[in-house]
C-alpha positions in Angstrom: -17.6 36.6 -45.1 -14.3 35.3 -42.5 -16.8 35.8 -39.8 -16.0 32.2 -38.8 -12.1 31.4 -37.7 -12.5 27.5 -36.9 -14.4 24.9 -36.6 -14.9 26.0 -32.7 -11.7 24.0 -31.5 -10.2 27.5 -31.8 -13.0 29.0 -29.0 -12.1 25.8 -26.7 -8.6 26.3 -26.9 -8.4 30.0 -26.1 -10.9 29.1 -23.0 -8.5 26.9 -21.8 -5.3 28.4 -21.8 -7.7 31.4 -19.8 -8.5 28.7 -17.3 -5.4 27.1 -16.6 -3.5 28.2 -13.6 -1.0 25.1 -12.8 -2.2 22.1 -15.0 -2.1 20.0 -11.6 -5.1 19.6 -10.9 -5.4 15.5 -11.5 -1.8 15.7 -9.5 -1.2 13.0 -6.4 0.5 16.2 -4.7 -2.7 18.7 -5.6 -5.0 16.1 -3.9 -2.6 16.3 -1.0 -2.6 20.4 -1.3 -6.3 20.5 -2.0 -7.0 18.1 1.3 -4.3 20.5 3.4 -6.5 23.8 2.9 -9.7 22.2 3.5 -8.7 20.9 7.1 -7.3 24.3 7.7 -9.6 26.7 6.2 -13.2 24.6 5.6 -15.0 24.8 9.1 -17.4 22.4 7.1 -14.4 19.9 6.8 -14.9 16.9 9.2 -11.6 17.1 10.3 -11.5 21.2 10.5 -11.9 21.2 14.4 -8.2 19.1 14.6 -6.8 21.8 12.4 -7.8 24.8 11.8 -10.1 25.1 14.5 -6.9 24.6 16.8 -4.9 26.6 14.8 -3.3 25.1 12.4 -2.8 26.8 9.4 -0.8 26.9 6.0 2.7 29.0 5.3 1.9 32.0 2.9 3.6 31.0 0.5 2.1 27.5 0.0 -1.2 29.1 0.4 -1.3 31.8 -1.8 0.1 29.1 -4.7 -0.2 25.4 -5.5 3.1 25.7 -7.6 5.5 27.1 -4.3 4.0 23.6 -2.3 4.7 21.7 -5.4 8.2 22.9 -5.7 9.0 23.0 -2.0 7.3 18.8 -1.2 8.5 17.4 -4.6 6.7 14.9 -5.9 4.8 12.8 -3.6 5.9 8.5 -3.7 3.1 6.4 -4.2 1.3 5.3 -1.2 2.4 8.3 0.9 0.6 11.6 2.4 2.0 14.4 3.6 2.7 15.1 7.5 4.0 17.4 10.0 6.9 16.9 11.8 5.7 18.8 14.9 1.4 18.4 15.4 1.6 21.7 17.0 3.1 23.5 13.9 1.3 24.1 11.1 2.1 23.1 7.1 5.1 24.7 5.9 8.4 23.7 4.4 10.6 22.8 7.2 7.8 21.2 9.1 6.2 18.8 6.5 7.8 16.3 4.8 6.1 13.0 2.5 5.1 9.9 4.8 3.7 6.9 5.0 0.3 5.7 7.1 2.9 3.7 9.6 5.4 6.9 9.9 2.4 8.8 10.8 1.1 6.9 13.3 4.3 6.8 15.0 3.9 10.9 15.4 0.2 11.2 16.9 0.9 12.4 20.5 -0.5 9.2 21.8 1.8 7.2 21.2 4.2 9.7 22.5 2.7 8.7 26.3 4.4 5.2 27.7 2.3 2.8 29.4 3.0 4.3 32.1 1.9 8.0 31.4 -1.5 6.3 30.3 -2.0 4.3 33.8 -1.1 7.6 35.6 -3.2 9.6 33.2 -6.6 7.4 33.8 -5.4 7.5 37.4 -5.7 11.5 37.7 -8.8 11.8 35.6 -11.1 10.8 39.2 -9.5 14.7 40.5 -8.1 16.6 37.6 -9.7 18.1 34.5 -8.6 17.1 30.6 -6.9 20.3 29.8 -4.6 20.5 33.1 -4.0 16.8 32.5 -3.2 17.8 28.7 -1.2 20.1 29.2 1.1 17.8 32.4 1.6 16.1 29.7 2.3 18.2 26.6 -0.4 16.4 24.2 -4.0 17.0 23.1 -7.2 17.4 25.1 -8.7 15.0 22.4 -5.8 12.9 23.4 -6.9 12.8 26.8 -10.7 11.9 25.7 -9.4 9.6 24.2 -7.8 7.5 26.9 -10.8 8.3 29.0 -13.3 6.4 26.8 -11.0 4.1 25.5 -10.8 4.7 22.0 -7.3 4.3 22.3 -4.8 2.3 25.0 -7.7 0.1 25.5 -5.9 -2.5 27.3 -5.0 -0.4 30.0 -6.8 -0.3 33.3 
């Protein structure tokens, strides 16, 4: 009676192409994009209270489309993640570029204390609170917990 067109690929297919925004969804560089609004936007996101919850957020354009990120990053190299150039920025193109784990380490704001700045640091902790010690020193209050229990510069006294 031509009441059936297909075998039902023909349903699947039209579905699909209704579905399909980018096509990048299995892409390194989505992960990367996917991972970038949670911290910012998902107060459920373990990491949300270093981000979002400080105020970091996404560019317009890369958050109202995967496809302006994708065009602006490039294609991310294997074994790389995307970072910010300056923590206290948030994600946009002139401040995020690809690195790796090493490169990123290099930009936490404690390692941009010297020895020194830690010693003094533990020093004023007996008499001064962690945000005016935070901001002497231009880095995070988490920072400054940090050095206070140890977690990181251990080996200083």
């Amino acid at each position: 009676a031509g009441d059936i067109v297909s075998c039902g690929c023909y349903n699947k297919e039209v579905t699909l192409g209704r579905c399909k925004t980018h096509g990048g969804s299995k892409d390194y560089e989505y992960q990367s994009y996917i991972g970038m609004m949670s911290r910012c936007y998902n107060e459920k996101n373990q990491h949300y209270k270093y981000y979002g919850g400080r105020g970091i957020f996404v560019s317009k354009p890369w958050r109202d489309s995967y496809l302006n990120f994708k065009d602006d990053m490039g294609e991310r190299p294997l074994g790389y993640t995307i970072e910010r150039i300056d923590n206290n920025l948030g994600y946009s193109k002139k401040n995020c570029k690809w690195a790796t784990r090493a490169e990123q380490m290099r930009n936490t704001s404690a390692t941009k204390l010297s020895f020194e700045d830690v010693v003094e640091i533990k020093t004023m902790l007996e008499i001064r609170g962690k945000i005016e010690i935070a901001k002497m020193f231009d880095v995070s209050v988490s920072t400054i917990h940090d050095i206070s229990s140890s977690r990181t510069w251990a080996d200083v006294n």
